[in-house]
C-alpha positions as CSV (number, residue, x, y, z in Angstrom):
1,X,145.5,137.2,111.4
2,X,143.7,138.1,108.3
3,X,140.7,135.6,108.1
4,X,139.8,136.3,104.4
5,X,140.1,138.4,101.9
6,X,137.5,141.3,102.4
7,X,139.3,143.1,104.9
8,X,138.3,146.7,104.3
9,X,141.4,148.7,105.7
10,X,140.3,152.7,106.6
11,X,143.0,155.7,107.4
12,X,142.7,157.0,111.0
13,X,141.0,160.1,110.0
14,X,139.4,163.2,112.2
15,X,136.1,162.4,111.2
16,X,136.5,159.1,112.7
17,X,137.7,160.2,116.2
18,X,135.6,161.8,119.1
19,X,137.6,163.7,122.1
20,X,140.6,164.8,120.8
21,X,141.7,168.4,119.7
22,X,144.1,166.9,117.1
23,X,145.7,164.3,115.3
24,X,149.4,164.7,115.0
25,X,150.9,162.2,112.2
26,X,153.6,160.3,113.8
27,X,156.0,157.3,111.9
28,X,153.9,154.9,113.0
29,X,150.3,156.3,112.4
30,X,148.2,159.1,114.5
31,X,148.7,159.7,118.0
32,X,145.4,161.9,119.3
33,X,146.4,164.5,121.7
34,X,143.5,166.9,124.2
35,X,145.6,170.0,124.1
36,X,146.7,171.6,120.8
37,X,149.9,172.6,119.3
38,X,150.2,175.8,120.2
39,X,149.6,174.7,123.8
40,X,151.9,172.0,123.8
41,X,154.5,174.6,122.7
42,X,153.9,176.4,126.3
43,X,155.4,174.1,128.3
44,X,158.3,171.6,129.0
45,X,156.6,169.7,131.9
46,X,156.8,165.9,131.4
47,X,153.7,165.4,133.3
48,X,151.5,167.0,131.6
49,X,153.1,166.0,127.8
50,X,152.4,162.4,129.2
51,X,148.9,163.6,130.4
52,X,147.7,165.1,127.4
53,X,148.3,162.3,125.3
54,X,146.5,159.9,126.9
55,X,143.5,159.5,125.4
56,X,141.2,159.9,128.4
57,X,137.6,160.2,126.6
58,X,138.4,159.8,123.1
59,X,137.1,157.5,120.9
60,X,136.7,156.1,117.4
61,X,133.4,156.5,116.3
62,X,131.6,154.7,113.0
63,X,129.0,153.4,111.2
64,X,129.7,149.7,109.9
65,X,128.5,146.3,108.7
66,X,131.5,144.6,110.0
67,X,131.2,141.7,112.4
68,X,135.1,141.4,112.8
69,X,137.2,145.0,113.7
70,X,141.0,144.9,114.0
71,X,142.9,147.7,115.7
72,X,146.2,148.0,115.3
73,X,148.0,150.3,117.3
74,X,150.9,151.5,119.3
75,X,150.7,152.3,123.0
76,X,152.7,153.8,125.8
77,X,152.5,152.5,129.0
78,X,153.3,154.0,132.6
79,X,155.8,152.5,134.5
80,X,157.6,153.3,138.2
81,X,161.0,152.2,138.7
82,X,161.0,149.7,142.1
83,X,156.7,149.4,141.8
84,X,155.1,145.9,140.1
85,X,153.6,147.1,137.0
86,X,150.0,148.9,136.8
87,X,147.1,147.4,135.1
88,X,147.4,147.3,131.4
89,X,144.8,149.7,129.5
90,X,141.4,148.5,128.7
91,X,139.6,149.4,124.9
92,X,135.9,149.6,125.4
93,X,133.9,148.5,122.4
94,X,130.1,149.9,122.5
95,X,127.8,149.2,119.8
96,X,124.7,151.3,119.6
97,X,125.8,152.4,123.0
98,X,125.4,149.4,124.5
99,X,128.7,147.4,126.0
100,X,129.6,144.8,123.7
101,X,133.4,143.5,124.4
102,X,136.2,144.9,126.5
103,X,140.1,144.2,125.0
104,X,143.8,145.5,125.5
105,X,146.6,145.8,122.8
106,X,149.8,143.9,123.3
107,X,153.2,145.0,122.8
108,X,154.4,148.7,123.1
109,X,156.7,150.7,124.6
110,X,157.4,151.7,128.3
111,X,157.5,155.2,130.1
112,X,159.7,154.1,133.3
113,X,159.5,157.0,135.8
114,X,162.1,157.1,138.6
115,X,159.7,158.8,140.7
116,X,163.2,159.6,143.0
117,X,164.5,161.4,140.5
118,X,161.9,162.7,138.4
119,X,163.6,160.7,135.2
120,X,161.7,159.3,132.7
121,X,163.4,156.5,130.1
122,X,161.4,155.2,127.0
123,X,162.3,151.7,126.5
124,X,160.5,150.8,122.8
125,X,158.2,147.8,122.1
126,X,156.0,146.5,118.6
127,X,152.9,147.6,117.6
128,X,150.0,145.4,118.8
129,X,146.1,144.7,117.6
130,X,142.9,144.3,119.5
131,X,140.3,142.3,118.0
132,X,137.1,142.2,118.4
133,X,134.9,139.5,116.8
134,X,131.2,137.7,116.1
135,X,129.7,141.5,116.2
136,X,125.9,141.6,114.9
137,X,125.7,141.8,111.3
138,X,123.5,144.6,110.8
139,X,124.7,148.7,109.8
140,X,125.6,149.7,113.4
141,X,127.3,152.5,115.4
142,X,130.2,151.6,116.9
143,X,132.6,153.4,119.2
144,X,136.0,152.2,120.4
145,X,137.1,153.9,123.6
146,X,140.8,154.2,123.7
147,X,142.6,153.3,127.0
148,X,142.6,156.2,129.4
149,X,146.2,155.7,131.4
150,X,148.2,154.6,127.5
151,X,149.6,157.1,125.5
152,X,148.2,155.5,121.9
153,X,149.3,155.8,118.5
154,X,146.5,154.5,116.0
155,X,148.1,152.8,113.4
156,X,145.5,151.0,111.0
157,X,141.6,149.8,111.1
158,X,141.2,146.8,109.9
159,X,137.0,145.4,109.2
160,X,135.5,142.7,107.2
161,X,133.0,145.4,105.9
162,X,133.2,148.9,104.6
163,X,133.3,151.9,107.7
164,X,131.5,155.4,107.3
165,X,131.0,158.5,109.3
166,X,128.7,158.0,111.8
167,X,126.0,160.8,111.7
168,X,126.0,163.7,114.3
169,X,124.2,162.3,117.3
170,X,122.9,165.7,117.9
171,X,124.0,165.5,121.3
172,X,125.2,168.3,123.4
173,X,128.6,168.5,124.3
174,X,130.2,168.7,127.5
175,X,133.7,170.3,128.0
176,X,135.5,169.0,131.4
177,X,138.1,170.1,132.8
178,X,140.1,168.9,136.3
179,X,143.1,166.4,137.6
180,X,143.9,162.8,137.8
181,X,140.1,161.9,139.4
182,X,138.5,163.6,135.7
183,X,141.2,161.9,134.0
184,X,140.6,158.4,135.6
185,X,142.5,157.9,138.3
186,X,141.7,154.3,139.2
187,X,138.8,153.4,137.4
188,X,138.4,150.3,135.8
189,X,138.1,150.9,132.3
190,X,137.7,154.1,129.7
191,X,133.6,154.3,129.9
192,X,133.6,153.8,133.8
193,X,135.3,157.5,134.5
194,X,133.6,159.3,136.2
195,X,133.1,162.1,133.4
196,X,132.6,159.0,130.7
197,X,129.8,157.5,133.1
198,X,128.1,160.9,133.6
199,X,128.4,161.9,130.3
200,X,126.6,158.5,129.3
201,X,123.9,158.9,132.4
202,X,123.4,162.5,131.3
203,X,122.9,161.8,127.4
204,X,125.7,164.2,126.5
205,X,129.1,163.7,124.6
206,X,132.0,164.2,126.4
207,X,135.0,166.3,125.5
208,X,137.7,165.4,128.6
209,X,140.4,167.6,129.2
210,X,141.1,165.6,132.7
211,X,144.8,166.0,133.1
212,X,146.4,164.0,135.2
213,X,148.8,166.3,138.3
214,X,148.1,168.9,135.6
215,X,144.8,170.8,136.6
216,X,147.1,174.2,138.0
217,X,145.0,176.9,135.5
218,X,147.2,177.3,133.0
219,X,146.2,180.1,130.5
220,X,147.1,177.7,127.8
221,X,144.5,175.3,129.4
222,X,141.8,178.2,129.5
223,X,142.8,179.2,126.1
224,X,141.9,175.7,124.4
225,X,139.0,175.5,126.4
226,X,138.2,178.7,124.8
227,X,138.5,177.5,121.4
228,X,137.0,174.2,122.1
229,X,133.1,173.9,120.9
230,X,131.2,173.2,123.9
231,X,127.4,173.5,124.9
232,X,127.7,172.9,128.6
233,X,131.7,173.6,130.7
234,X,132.7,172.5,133.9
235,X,136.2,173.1,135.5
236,X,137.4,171.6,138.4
237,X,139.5,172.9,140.7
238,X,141.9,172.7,143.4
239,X,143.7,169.6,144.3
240,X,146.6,169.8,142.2
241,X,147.2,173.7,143.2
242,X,147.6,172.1,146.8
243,X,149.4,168.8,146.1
244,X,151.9,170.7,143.5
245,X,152.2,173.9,146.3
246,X,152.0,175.7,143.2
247,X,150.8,179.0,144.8
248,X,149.7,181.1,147.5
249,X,146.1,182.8,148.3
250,X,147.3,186.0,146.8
251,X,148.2,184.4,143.2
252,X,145.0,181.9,143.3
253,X,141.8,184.0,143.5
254,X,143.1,186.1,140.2
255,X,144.4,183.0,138.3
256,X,140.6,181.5,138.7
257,X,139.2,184.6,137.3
258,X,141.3,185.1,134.7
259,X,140.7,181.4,133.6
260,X,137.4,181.7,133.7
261,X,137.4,185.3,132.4
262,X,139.3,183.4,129.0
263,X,136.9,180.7,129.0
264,X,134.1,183.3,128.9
265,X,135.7,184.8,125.8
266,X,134.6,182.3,123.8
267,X,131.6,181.0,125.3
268,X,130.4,184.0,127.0
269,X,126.3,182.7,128.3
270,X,127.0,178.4,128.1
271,X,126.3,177.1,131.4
272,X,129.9,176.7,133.0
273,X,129.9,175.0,136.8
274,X,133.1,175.2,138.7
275,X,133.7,172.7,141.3
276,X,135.8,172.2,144.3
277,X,137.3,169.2,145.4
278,X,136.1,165.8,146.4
279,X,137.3,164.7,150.2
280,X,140.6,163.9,150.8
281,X,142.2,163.9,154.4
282,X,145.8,164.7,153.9
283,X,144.8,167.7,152.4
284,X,141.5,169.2,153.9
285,X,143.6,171.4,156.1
286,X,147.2,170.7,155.2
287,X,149.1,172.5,152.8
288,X,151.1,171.0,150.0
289,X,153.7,170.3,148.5
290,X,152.5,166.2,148.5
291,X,154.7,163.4,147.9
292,X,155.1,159.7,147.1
293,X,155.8,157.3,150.5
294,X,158.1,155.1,148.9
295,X,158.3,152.9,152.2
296,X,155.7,150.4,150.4
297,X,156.3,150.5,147.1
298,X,157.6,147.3,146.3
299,X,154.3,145.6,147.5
300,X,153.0,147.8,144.7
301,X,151.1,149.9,147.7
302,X,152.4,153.4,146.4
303,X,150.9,156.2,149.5
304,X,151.0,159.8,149.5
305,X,151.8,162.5,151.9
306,X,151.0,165.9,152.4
307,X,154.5,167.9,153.6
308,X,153.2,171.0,154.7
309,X,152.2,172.6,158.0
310,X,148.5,173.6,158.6
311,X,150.3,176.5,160.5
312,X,151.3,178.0,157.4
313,X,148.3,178.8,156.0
314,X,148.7,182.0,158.0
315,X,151.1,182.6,155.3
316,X,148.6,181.7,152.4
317,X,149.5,178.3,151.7
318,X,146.5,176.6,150.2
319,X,144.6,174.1,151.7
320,X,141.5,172.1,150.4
321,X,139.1,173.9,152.3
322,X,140.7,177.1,151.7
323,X,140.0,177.0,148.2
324,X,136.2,175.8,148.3
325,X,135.5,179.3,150.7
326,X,137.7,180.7,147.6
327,X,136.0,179.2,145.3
328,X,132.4,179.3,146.8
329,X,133.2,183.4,147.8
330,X,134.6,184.0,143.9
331,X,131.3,182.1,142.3
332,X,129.1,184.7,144.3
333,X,130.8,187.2,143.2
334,X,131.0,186.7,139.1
335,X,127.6,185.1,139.5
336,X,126.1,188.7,139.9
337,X,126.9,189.6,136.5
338,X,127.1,185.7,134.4
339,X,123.3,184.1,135.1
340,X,125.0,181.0,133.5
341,X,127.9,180.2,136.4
342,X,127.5,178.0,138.8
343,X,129.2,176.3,141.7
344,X,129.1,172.6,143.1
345,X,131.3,171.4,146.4
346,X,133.2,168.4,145.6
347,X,132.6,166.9,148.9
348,X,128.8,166.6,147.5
349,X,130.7,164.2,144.8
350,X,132.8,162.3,147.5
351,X,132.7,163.5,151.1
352,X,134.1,162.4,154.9
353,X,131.4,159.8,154.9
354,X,132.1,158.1,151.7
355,X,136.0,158.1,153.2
356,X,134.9,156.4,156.0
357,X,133.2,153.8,154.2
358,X,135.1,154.2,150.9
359,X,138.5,155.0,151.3
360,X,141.2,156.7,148.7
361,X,143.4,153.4,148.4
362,X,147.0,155.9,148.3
363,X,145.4,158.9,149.8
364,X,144.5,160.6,146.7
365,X,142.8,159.0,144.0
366,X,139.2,157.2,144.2
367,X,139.3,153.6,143.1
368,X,136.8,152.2,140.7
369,X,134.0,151.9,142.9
370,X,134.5,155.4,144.1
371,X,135.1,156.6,140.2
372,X,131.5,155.1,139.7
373,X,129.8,156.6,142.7
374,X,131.0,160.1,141.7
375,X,130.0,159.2,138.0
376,X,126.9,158.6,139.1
377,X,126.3,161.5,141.6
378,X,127.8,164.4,139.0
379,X,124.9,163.0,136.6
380,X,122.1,163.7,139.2
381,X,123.3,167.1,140.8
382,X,124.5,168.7,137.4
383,X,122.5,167.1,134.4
384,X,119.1,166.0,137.1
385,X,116.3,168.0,136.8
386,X,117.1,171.2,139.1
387,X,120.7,170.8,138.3
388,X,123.3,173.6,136.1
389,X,123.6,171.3,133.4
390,X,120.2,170.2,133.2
391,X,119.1,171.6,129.7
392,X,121.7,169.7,127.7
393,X,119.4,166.5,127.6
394,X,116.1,168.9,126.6
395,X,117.9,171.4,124.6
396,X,116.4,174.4,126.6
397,X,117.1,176.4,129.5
398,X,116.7,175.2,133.1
């Protein structure tokens, strides 16, 4: 593999690597995670352990000569017991911020999920490269976006030139938060999320804490997000409160508040828009819990249901359209006393009309098309001119 004898080989460092809280040293090399330790330590949900590691948004960043970069690294890959496998991960390669090659990694292991049972078995595989090669020879930035839906381990960079720090971009930075759709759902590779595409449309860098079935406002979620340097903060909410049936009316209004209210602590005037969810039929006006239809999931066609009743949201089970009045109502009401909160209805993202025309292949995550459109619309109601988020690209208030 080695094509001479200038390979400049450079630790995995922090100062190398955008969009994760922390590096944890593993045997192989470093596996970036988006929660930290002490958060991690809060739970003993699969889920969001798998969630958290996957490196939705983050990104090696340098400065190099090289023409030839080797990546060697480890990944982790999804895997349903009964389903044809998913698409393998895609690494992005940008240089000066322009596209420049598109790769995967070979090898790895596989996280196979009996989705019947809720099981998960590791079954190990080798540590693979991806190469990239005939890069301009010139000093250049380059960033390496990690695959969003692969756990990754980085083992060892590998370039025929020396690597350095790339300087601060002096770019704002803009802390997300929400489900599988901020995480990446379908989308087809890790600069083409929607948060990654509006991030790049809006001339911002991008800290993702997208988390995928995990977006139920934990404290230990607020509490990172507290401690997280951000210039701009969005959080959205809702659709994994209703598909998880994780609580009623009464427990929802104060668990937004006191996420926010956490959030505030440490970033008591940034601009910080909370959104409701995007479209999505089965659950508009039908409770949770949801669930996998298994009926076609050896054609790889994976659906989901919603299991509830829409008569018993007389009892306060949450519904999609219950929790944007929640949402819209509780906005008002904070809004009176924080000048910098703001609120943004999802369907303005991804509405009934882009269902008709558009829709969510299983029911409850937007393909790559639909990833893009979103990308693309979050950019021109948040950082646009009139938008919340609109001073990150000036540096001054709207």
């Amino acid at each position: 593999m080695h094509m001479n004898d200038n390979w400049t080989t450079t630790p995995v460092t922090a100062d190398l690597v955008r969009g994760a809280c922390e590096l944890e040293r593993t045997e192989h090399g470093v596996l970036p995670h988006r929660l930290p330790a002490r958060a991690r330590a809060q739970w003993s949900d699969g889920q969001l352990a798998m969630a958290e590691s996957q490196p939705s948004g983050v990104r090696l960043v340098f400065r190099t000569r090289a023409t030839v970069i080797e990546l060697d690294a480890l990944r982790t890959k999804m895997a349903y017991k009964g389903a044809p496998p998913g698409p393998d991960g895609v690494y992005d390669l940008l240089v000066d911020g322009r596209l420049a090659a598109q790769a995967g990694v070979t090898g790895g292991n596989v996280q196979m999920m009996d989705m019947t049972t809720g099981t998960r078995e590791i079954r190990p595989g080798p540590v693979g490269s991806v190469r990239f090669t005939g890069l301009p020879d010139r000093l250049k930035d380059v960033e390496i976006w990690l695959p969003y839906n692969e756990i990754t381990e980085l083992v060892t960079l590998r370039t025929d030139a020396p690597v350095e720090s790339a300087p601060d971009s002096g770019r704002k930075v803009w802390l997300h938060h929400g489900s599988s759709i901020s995480h990446g759902s379908d989308a087809a590779s890790p600069t083409t999320t929607w948060p990654a595409l509006a991030a790049s449309l809006g001339g911002v860098d991008l800290m993702n804490l997208g988390l995928g079935g995990s977006a139920l406002l934990d404290p230990f979620t607020a509490r990172a997000m507290r401690d997280t340097p951000a210039d701009l903060i969005s959080v959205k909410i809702g659709i994994n409160i209703v598909n998880a049936d994780l609580m009623r009316v009464r427990a929802f209004a104060p668990a937004v508040h006191g996420f926010l209210d956490t959030i505030r602590e440490g970033h008591p005037t940034v601009p910080l828009l909370v959104v409701s969810p995007i479209y999505c039929a089965i659950h508009e006006d039908t409770p949770g819990p949801c669930a996998p239809d298994f009926s076609n999931l050896g054609e790889g066609r994976l659906q989901f249901v919603a299991l509830g009743d829409p008569a018993e949201r007389a009892a306060g089970k949450l519904t999609l359209n219950v929790i944007r009045d929640e949402l819209a109502r509780l906005v008002k009401q904070r809004s009176a006393d924080d000048a910098n909160l703001y609120y943004l209805d999802g369907r303005d993202l991804y509405g009934e009309e882009d269902f008709a025309e558009r829709p969510l292949p299983d029911q409850l995550h937007p393909d790559a098309a639909t990833q893009r459109r979103i990308g693309e619309r979050f950019n021109a109601l948040a950082f646009g001119t009139d938008g919340p988020l609109a001073f990150a690209a000036t540096g001054g208030r709207p």
